[in-house]
C-alpha positions as CSV (number, residue, x, y, z in Angstrom):
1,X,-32.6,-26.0,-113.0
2,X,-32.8,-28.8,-110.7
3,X,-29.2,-28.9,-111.1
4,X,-28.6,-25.4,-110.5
5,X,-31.1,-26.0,-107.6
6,X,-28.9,-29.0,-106.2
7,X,-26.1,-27.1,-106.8
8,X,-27.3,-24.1,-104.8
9,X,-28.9,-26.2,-102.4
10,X,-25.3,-27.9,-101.7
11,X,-23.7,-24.6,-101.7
12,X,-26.6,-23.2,-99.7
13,X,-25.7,-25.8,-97.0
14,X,-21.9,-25.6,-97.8
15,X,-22.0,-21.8,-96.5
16,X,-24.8,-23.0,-93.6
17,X,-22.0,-25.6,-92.7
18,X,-18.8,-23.3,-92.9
19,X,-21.1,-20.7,-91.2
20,X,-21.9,-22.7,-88.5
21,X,-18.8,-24.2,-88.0
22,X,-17.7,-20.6,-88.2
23,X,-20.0,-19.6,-85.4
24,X,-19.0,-23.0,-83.6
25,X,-15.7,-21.9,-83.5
26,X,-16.6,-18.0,-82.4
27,X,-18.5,-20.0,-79.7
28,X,-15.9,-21.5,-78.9
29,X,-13.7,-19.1,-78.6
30,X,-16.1,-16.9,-76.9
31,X,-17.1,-19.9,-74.4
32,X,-13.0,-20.1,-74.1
33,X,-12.5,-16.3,-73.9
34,X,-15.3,-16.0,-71.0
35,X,-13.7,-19.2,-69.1
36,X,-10.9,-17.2,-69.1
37,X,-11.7,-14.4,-68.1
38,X,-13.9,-15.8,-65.6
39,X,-11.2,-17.8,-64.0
40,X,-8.7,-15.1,-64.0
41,X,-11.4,-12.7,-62.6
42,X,-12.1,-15.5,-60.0
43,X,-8.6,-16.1,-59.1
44,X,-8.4,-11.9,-58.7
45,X,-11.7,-12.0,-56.4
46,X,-10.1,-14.6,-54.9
47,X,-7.1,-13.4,-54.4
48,X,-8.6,-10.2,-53.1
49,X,-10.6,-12.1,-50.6
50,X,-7.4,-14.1,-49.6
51,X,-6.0,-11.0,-48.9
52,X,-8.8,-9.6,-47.1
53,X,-8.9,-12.7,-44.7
54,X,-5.3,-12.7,-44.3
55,X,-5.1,-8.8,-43.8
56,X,-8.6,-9.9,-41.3
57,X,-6.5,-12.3,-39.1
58,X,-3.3,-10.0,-39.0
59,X,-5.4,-7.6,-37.7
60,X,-7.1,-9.6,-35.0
61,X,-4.1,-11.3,-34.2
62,X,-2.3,-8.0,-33.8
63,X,-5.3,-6.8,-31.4
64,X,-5.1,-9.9,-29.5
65,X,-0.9,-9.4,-28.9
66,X,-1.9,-6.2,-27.9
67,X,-4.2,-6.9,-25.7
68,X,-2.0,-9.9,-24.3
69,X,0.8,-7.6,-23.8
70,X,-1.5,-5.3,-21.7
71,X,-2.5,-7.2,-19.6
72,X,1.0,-9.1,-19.2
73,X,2.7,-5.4,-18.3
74,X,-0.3,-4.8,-16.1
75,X,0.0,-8.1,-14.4
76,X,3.9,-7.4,-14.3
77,X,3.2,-4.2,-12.2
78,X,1.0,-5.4,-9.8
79,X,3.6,-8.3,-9.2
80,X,6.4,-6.0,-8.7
81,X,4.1,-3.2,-6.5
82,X,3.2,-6.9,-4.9
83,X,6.8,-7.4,-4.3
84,X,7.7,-4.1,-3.4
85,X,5.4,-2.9,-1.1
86,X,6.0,-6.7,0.5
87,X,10.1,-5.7,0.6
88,X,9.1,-2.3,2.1
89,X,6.9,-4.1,4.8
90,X,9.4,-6.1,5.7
91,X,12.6,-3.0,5.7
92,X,9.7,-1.1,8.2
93,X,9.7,-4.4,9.9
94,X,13.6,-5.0,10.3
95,X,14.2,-1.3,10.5
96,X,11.0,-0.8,13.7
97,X,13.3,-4.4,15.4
98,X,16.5,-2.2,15.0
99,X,15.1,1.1,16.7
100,X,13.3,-0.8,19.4
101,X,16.7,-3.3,20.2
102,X,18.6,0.1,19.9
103,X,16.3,1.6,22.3
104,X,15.9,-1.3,24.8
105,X,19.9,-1.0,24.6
106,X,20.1,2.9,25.1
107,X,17.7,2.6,27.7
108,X,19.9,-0.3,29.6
109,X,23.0,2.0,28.7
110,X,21.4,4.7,30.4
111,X,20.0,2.9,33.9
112,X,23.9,1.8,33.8
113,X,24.8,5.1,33.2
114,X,22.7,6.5,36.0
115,X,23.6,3.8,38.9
116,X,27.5,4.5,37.9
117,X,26.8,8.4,38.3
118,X,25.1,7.7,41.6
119,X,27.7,5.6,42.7
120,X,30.5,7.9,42.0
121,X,28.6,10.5,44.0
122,X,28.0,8.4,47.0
123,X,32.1,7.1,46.9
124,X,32.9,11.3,46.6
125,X,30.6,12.4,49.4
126,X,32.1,9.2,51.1
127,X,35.7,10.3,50.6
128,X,34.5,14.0,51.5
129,X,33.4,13.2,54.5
130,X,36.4,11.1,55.6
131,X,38.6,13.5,54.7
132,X,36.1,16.1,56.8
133,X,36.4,13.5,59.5
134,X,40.2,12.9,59.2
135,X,41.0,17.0,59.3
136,X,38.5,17.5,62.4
137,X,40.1,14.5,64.5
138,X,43.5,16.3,63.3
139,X,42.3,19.6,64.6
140,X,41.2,18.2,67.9
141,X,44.1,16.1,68.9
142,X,46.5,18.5,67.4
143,X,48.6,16.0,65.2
144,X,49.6,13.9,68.3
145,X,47.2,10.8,68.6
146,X,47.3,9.6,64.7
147,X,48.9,6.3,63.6
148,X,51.5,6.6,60.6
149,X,48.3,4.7,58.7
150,X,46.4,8.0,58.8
151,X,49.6,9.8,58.3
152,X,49.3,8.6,55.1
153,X,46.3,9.3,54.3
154,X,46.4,12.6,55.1
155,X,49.7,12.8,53.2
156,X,48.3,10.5,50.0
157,X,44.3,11.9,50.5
158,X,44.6,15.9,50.2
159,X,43.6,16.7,46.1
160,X,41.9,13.1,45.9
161,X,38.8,14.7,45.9
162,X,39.5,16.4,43.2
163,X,41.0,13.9,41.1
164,X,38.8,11.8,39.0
165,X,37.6,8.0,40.2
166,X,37.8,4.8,38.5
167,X,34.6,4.1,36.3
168,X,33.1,0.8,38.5
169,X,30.7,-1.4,36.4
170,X,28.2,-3.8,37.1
171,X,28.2,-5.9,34.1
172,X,27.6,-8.9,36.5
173,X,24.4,-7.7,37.6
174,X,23.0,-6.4,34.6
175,X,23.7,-8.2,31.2
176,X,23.5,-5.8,28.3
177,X,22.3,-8.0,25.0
178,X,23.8,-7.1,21.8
């Protein structure tokens, strides 16, 4: 009995030993089988949260373009309403020189205009009344005390009148600036 005892005692710890080197191994395999798990759930989460944080910055990177290009089309706009009212200031400025050089020249034109009208009147009534003058001394000396000079005028002088005179300008005494 002591051998059977020793025997069963050795093949008591025999099973203990392959049991335990069974569940060593399970252990094992478990502590091997939740490492791996572990790690590939990690490198999921991890992934995930790589994702997150890159999907994170996209987004806030996106806003900030956004918000960049706003504010570069709104600076744009005021630059070019800058420009253009500046461009339209300075159009109403060339075109207000224009009209008031156009003016000042109409208005020169039209004191020109005025003294040659005036003058043209005055040379008629002038003429007029030499002719007036030239037909009455004819009437009262009946044709026989004229010279041959007023012969020809009286020849040359009847539809003068009436016949248009020579513009006379004054460009001398008043410069027009163009």
């Amino acid at each position: 009995m002591r051998e059977l005892t020793k025997r069963l005692t050795k093949e008591k710890e025999e099973a203990l030993k392959q049991q335990w080197e069974e569940c060593e191994r399970i252990k094992e395999k478990a502590v091997t089988d939740a490492c791996t798990a572990l790690e590939k759930r990690l490198r999921n989460e991890f992934a995930l949260e790589k994702e997150l944080a890159i999907a994170e910055v996209l987004r806030v990177a996106r806003e900030k373009f956004r918000l960049k290009e706003l504010e570069s089309i709104e600076r744009t706009k005021r630059e070019c309403e800058s420009r253009a009212t500046e461009e339209a200031a300075r159009v109403a400025r060339l075109h207000h020189q224009e009209v008031q050089r156009l003016e000042q020249r109409y208005a020169i034109l039209h004191r020109k205009y005025k003294k040659e009208i005036a003058h043209k009147e005055r040379v008629e009534r002038d003429f007029k009344e030499l002719q007036t003058d030239y037909r009455r001394f004819m009437d009262y000396t009946d044709g026989n005390y004229h010279s041959d000079y007023m012969m020809r005028i009286r020849n040359h002088g009847m539809g003068i009148s009436k016949k248009r005179v020579s513009v006379v300008t004054y460009e001398d005494i008043e410069k027009l600036d163009l």
